[in-house]
C-alpha positions in Angstrom: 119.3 102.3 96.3 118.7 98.7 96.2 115.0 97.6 96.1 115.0 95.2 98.7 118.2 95.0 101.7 118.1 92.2 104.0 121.9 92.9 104.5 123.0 96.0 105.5 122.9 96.5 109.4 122.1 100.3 110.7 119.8 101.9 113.0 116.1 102.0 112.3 114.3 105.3 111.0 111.2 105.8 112.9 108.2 106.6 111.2 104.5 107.3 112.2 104.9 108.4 115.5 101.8 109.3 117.6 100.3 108.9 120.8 100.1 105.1 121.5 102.0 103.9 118.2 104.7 104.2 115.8 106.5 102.2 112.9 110.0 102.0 111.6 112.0 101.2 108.6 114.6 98.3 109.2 116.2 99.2 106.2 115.7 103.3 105.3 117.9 102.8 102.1 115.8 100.7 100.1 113.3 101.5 97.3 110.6 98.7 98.8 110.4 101.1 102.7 109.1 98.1 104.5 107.5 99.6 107.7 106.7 97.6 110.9 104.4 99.0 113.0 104.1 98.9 117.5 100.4 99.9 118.7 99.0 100.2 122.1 95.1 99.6 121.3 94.4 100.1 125.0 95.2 96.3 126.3 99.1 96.0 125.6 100.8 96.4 122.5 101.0 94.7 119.4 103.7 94.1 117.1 102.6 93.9 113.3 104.5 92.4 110.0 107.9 93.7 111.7 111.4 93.5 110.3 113.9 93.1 112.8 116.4 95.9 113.2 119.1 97.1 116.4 117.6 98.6 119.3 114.3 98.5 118.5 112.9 95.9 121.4 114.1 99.2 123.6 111.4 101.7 121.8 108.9 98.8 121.4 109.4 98.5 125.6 109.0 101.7 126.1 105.3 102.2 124.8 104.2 99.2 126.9 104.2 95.4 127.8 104.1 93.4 124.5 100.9 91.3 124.2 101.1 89.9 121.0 102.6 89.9 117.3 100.5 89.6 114.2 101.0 88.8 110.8 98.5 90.3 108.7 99.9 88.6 104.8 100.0 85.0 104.0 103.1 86.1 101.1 105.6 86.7 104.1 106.0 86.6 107.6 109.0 89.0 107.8 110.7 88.5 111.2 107.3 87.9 113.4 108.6 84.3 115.0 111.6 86.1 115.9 109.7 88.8 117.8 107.0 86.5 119.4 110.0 84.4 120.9 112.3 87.3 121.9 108.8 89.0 124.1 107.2 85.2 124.7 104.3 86.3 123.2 102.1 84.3 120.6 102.1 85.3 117.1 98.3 85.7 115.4 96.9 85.7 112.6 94.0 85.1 110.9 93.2 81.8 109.5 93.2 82.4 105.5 96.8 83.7 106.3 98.3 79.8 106.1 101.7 79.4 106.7 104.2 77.6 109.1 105.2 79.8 111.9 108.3 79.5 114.3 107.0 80.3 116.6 103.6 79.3 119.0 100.4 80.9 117.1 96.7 81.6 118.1 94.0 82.1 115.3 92.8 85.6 115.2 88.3 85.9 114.6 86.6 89.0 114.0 88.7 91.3 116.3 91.9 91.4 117.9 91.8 89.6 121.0 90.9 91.1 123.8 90.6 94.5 122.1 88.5 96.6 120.1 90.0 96.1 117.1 88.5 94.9 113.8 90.3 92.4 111.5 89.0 93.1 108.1 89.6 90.6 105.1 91.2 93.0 102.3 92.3 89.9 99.9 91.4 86.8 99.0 93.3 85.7 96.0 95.3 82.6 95.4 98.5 82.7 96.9 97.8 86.1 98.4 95.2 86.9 101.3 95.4 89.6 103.5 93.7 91.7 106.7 93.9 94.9 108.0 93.5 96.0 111.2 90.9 99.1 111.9 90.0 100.3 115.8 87.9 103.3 114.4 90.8 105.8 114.3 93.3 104.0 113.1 93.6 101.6 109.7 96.6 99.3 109.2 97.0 97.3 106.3 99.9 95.0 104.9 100.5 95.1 101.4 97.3 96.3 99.4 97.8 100.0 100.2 100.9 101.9 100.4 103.1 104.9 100.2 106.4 103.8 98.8 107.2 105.6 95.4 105.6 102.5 93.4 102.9 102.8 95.2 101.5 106.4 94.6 100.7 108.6 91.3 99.2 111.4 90.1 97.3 113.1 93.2 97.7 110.2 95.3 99.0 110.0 99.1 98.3 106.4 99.9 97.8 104.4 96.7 96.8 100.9 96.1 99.4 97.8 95.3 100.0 98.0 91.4 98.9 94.4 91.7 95.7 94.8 92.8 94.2 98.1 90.9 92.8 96.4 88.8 90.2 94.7 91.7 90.8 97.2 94.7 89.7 96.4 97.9 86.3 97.1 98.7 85.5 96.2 101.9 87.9 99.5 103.0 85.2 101.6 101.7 83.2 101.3 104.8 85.8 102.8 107.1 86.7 106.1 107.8 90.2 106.4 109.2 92.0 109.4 110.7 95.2 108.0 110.2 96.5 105.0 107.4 99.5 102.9 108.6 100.6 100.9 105.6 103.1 98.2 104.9 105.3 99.7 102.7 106.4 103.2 103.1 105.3 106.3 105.7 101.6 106.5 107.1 99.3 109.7 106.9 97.6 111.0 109.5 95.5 114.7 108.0 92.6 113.5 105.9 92.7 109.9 105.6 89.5 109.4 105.0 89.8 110.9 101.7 92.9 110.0 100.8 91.7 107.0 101.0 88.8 107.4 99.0 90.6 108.5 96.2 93.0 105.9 96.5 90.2 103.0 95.9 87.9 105.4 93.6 91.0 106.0 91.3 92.8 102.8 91.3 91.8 101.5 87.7 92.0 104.7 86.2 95.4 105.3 87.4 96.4 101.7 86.5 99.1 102.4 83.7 101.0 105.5 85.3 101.3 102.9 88.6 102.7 100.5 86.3 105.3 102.4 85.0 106.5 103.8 88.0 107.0 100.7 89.8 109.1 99.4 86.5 110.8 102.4 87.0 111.6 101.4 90.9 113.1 98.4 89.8 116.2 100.2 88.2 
C-alpha cells in the first residue's frame, strides 16, 4: 500500500465513532492513515486537520451545525480552507501555527472559542509547532502522538512520532484522557490515561524499535 495517496478517490472509512464525534480516513489504503476528526464540544461542531473525501459534508451535517474548522500543525493544513469555505465557517488556529490560509482565519487563545476546550501547546520546534485540543474527556492531537503502524512498538497503543521521542511532549502529562484521537491512525477510547502514560514514559527507551519500524513503513 502506498505511504501517502492523495489520488485515489473512494469512500471514507469511519473511525472513532462515539457520542458527539467521529473521524475518518480519506484514504484507508495508505500506510500514513491520516484521520480527520468532526466534534460536537457542546456549542456546534468543529472540523479538525481534515482531508477531504466523498460524502463526508453529509455525516459531518448530520452531528450538527458546523462552527468552525481548526488546524492544529503549522507542517500542513490538509484540506481545512476547503472545508471552512464549503460550511462558511472560519478556520482557527493558534498563533505559533503560521501559515497562509485560503481561507478567512481567527486566532485561537487559551481555549476553543466559545467552548470548554483547552488548546495545549505540544511543540515548539523550528519548522514544526503544534496543539492539541483536550475538553477533560477527550484529547486530540495532530501529529506528536499516533497509532499508525510507525507510530507504535512494543506494548504500545498510542505511541509518540519517531521524530519527537527523543524530547516527548510534556505538557500532556498533566491530562488524563478517556479517549485519545490522533492524527495519524485509529483513536482509543478504554484506558487512555495510561496508554498514554506509557506512551510519554517509554518514548526514549523505545526510540530504536520506533525507528526501524517506520523505515520499514516506507517499503
Amino acid at each position: 500500500m502506498p505511504f501517502k495517496d492523495d489520488e485515489t478517490t473512494v469512500e471514507p472509512e469511519i473511525v472513532d465513532r462515539f457520542d458527539g464525534g467521529f473521524g475518518w480516513f480519506a484514504h484507508p489504503g495508505e500506510t500514513m492513515q491520516r484521520a480527520s476528526h468532526a466534534i460536537d464540544f457542546g456549542d456546534g461542531v468543529w472540523i479538525v486537520d481534515p482531508v477531504d473525501a466523498p460524502g463526508i459534508d453529509a455525516e459531518i451535517e448530520a452531528l450538527g451545525e458546523v462552527k468552525g474548522v481548526a488546524v492544529l500543525l503549522d507542517r500542513h493544513e490538509r484540506d481545512a480552507a476547503a472545508f471552512a469555505r464549503r460550511f462558511d465557517v472560519p478556520l482557527s488556529h493558534p498563533p505559533y501555527v503560521d501559515r497562509e490560509f485560503d481561507a478567512p482565519t481567527e486566532m485561537l487563545g487559551a481555549t476553543l472559542p466559545g467552548e470548554d476546550v483547552e488548546v495545549i501547546r505540544t511543540l515548539s520546534w523550528p519548522g514544526w509547532s503544534e496543539a492539541a485540543l483536550y475538553d477533560g474527556q477527550t484529547l486530540l492531537t495532530a501529529d506528536v502522538l499516533g497509532n499508525a503502524s510507525y507510530f507504535t512498538v512494543g506494548p504500545e497503543r498510542i505511541g509518540v512520532h519517531p521524530m519527537v521521542r527523543l524530547s516527548p511532549p510534556q505538557n500532556l502529562r498533566r491530562v488524563n484522557p478517556d479517549r485519545i484521537l490522533v492524527g495519524h491512525g485509529p483513536g482509543i477510547d478504554e484506558h487512555a490515561t495510561r496508554a498514554l502514560d506509557r506512551a510519554l514514559n517509554g518514548a526514549r527507551r523505545r526510540l530504536p524499535q520506533a525507528w526501524v519500524a517506520g523505515l520499514k513503513s516506507l517499503f
